[in-house]
BALOBA-1460 file (C-alpha; in Angstrom, 3 decimals):
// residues 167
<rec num="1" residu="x" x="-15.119" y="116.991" z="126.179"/>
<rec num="2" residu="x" x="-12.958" y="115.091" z="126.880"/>
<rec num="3" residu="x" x="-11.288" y="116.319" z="129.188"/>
<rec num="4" residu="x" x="-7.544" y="115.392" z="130.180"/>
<rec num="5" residu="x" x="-6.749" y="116.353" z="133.679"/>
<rec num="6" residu="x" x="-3.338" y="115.924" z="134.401"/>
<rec num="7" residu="x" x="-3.580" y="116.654" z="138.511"/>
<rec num="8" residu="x" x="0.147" y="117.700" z="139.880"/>
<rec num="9" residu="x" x="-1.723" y="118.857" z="142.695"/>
<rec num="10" residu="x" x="-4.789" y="116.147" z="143.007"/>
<rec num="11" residu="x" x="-5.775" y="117.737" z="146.269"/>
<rec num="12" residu="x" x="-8.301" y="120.105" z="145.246"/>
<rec num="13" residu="x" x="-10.073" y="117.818" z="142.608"/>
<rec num="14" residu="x" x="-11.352" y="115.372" z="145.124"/>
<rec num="15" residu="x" x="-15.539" y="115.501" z="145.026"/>
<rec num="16" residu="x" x="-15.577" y="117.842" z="142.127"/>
<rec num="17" residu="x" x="-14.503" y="116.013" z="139.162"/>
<rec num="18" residu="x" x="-17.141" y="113.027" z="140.017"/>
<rec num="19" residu="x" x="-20.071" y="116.039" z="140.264"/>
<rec num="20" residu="x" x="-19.134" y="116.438" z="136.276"/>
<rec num="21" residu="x" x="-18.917" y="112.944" z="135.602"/>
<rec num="22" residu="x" x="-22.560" y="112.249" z="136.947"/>
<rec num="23" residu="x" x="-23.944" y="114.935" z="134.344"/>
<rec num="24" residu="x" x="-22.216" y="112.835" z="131.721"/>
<rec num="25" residu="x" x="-18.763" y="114.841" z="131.180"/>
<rec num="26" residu="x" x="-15.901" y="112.434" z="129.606"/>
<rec num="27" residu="x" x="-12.669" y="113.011" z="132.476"/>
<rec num="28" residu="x" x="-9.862" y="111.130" z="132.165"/>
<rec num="29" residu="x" x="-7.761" y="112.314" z="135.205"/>
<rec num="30" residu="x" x="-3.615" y="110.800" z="135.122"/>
<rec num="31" residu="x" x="-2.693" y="111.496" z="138.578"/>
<rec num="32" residu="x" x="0.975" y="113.050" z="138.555"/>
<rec num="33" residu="x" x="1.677" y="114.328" z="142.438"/>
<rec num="34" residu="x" x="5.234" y="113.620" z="143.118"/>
<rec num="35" residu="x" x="6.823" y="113.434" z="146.509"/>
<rec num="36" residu="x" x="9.865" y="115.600" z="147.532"/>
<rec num="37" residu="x" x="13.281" y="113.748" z="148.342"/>
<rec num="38" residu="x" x="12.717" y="110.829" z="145.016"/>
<rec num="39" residu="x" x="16.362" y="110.395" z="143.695"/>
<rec num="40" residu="x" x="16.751" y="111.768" z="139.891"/>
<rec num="41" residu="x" x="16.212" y="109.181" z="137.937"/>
<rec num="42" residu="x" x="12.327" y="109.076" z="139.534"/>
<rec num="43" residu="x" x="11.730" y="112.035" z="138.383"/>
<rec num="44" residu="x" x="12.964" y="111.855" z="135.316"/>
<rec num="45" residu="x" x="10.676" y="108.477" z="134.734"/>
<rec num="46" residu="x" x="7.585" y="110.706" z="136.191"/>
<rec num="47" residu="x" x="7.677" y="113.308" z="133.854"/>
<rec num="48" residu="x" x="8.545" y="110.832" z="130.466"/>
<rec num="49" residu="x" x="5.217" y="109.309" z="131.683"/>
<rec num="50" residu="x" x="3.654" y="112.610" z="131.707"/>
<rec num="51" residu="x" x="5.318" y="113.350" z="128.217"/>
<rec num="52" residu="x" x="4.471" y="109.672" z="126.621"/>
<rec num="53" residu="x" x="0.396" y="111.003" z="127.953"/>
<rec num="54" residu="x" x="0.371" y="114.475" z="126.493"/>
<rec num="55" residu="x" x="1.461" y="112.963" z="123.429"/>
<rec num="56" residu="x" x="-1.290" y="110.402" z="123.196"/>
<rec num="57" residu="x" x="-3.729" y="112.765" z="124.009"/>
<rec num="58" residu="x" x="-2.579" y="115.265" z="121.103"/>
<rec num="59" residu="x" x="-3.181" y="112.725" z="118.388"/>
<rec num="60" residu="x" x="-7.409" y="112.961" z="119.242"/>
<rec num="61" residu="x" x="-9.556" y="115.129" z="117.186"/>
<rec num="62" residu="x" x="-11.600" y="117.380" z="119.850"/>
<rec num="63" residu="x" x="-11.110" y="117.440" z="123.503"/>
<rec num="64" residu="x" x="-8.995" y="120.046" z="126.691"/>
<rec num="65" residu="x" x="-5.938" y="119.085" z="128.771"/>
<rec num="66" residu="x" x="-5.873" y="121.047" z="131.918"/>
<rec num="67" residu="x" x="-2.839" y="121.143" z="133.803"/>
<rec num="68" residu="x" x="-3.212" y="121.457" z="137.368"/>
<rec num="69" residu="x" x="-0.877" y="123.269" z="138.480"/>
<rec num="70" residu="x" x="1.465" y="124.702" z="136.337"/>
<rec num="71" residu="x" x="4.164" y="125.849" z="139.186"/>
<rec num="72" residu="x" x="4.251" y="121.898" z="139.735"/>
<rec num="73" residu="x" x="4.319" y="120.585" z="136.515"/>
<rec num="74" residu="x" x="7.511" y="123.036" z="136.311"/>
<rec num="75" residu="x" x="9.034" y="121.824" z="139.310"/>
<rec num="76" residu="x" x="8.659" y="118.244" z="137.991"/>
<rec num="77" residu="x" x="10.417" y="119.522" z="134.725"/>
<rec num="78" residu="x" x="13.490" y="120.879" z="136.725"/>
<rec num="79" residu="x" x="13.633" y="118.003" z="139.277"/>
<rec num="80" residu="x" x="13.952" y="115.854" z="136.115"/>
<rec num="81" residu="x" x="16.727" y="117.711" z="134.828"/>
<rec num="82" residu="x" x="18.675" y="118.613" z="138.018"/>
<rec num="83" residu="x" x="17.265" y="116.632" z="140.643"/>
<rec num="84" residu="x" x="16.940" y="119.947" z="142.820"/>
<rec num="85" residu="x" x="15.158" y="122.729" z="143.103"/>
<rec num="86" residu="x" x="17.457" y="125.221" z="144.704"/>
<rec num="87" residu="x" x="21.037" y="125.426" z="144.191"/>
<rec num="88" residu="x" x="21.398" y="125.440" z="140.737"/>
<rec num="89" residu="x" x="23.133" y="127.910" z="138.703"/>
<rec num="90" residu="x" x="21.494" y="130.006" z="136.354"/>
<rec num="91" residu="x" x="23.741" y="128.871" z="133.122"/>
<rec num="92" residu="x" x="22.053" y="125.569" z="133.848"/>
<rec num="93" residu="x" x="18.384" y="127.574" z="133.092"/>
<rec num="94" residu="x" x="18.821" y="126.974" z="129.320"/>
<rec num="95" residu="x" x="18.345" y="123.266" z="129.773"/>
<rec num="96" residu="x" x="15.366" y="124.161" z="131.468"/>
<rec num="97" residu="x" x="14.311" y="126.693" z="128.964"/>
<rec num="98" residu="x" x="14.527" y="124.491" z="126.009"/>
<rec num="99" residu="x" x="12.843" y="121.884" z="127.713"/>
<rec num="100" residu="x" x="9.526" y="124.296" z="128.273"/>
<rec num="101" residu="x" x="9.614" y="124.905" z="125.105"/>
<rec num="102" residu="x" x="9.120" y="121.885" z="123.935"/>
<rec num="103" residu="x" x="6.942" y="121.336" z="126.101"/>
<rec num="104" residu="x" x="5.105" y="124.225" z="125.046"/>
<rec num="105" residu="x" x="5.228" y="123.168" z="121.413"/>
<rec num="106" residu="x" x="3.971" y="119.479" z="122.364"/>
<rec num="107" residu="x" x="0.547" y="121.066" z="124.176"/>
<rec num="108" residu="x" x="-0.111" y="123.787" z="121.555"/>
<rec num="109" residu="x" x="0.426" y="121.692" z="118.694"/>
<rec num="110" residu="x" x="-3.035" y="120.102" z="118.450"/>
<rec num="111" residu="x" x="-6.415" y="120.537" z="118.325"/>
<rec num="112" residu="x" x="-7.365" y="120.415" z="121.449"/>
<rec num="113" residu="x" x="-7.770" y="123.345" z="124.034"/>
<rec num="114" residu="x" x="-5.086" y="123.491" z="126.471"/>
<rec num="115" residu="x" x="-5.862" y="125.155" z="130.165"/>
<rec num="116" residu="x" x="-2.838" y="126.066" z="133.049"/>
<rec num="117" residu="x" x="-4.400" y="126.465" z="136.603"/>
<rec num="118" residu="x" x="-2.413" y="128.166" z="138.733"/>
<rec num="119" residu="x" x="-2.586" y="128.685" z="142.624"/>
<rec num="120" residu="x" x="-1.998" y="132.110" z="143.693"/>
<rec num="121" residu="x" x="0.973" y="133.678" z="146.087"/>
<rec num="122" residu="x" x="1.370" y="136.907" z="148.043"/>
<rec num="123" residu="x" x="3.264" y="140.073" z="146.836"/>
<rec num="124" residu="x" x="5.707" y="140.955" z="148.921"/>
<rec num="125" residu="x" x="7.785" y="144.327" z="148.686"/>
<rec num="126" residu="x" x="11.109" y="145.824" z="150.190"/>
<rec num="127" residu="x" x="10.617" y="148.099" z="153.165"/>
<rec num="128" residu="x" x="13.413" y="150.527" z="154.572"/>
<rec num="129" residu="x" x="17.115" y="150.172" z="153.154"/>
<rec num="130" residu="x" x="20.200" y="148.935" z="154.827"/>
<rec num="131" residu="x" x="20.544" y="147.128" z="157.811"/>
<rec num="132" residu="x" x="16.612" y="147.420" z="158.493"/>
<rec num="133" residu="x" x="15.515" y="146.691" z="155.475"/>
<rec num="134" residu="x" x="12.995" y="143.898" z="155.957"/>
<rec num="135" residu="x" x="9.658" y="142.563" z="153.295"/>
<rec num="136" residu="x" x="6.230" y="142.499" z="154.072"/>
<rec num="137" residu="x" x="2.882" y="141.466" z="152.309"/>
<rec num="138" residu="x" x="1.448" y="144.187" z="150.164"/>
<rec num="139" residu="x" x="-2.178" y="142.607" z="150.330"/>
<rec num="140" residu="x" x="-2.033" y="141.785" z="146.817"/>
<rec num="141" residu="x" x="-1.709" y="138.047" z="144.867"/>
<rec num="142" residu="x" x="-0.471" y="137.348" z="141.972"/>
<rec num="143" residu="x" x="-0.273" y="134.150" z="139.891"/>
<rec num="144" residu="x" x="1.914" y="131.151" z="140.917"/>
<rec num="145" residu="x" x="3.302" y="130.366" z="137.733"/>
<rec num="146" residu="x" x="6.345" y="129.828" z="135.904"/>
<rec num="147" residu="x" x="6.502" y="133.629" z="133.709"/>
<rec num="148" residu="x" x="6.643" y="132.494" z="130.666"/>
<rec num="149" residu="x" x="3.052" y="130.789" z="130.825"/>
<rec num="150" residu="x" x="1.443" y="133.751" z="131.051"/>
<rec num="151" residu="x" x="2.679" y="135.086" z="128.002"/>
<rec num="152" residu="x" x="2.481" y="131.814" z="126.073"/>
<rec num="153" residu="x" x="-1.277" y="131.309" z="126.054"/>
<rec num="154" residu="x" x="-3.889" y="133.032" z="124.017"/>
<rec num="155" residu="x" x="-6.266" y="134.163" z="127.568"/>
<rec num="156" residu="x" x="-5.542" y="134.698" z="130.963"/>
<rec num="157" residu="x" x="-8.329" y="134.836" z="133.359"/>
<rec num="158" residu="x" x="-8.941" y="135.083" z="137.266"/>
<rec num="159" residu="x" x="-11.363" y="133.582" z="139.602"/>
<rec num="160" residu="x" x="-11.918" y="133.976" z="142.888"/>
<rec num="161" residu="x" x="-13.654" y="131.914" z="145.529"/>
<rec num="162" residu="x" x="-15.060" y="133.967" z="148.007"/>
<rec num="163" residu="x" x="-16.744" y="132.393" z="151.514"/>
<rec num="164" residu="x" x="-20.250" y="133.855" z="152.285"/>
<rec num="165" residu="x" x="-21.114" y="134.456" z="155.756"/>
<rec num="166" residu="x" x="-24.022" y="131.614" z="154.788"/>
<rec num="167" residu="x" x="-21.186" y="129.233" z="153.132"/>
């Protein structure tokens, strides 16, 4: 405590954060949801806010940013830089690259803890070859991240939320 919840996806937050704030938890939540079709220079405003707060958080003494959810706070990243999503070439990635780390090297250079959630996706594999090749869901999830975020922090850790035929 405190804690500095950056919410890219403020969906699932709603009821929980206030249950932690009644037992006397310090949450500062920055709402940063973004909506699709903004023109560049919107997104590029959106995520210097969410710079300009990361880096007045860093100068406390104790405290956790959580990031929620790292695929999104990507895609704001490369909808600042490109203004797309798809449809942009690979030799353009290094842009992006340099920017995450930067990134990277803003959140870990503190004191404070630094948490990623992620949501998670379905694994999908190749099935036949040639003209009938088609995918299909393994059954498996895995992490909806950006890669490199799972080998940048110090722990990764899953939960899972199961529903009880009581609730």
């Amino acid at each position: 405590s405190p804690l500095f919840y950056f919410a890219f996806d403020p969906t699932g937050i709603v009821g929980v954060v206030e249950q932690f704030i009644r037992t006397g938890k310090q949450i500062v939540v920055k709402n940063m949801a973004f909506s699709p079709g903004l023109d560049h220079k919107a997104y590029a405003a959106q995520y210097d806010s969410f710079l300009r707060a990361v880096d007045e958080v860093r100068k406390l003494e104790r405290g956790s940013i959580v990031i929620d959810t790292g695929a999104a706070m990507e895609a704001l990243l490369r909808l600042s830089l490109f203004g797309k999503l798809k449809g942009v070439g690979t030799y353009k990635y290094e842009e992006r690259n340099a920017e995450m780390e930067s990134l990277f090297a803003r959140l870990f250079d503190s004191k404070l803890n630094v948490i990623f959630l992620h949501g998670m996706r379905a694994v999908w594999k190749a099935i036949g070859d040639g003209e009938g090749a088609r995918s299909a869901k393994t059954g498996e999830w895995e992490p909806d991240r950006p890669p490199e975020i799972g080998y940048r922090v110090q722990i990764n850790a899953r939960a899972w939320r199961e529903k009880l035929p009581d609730g």
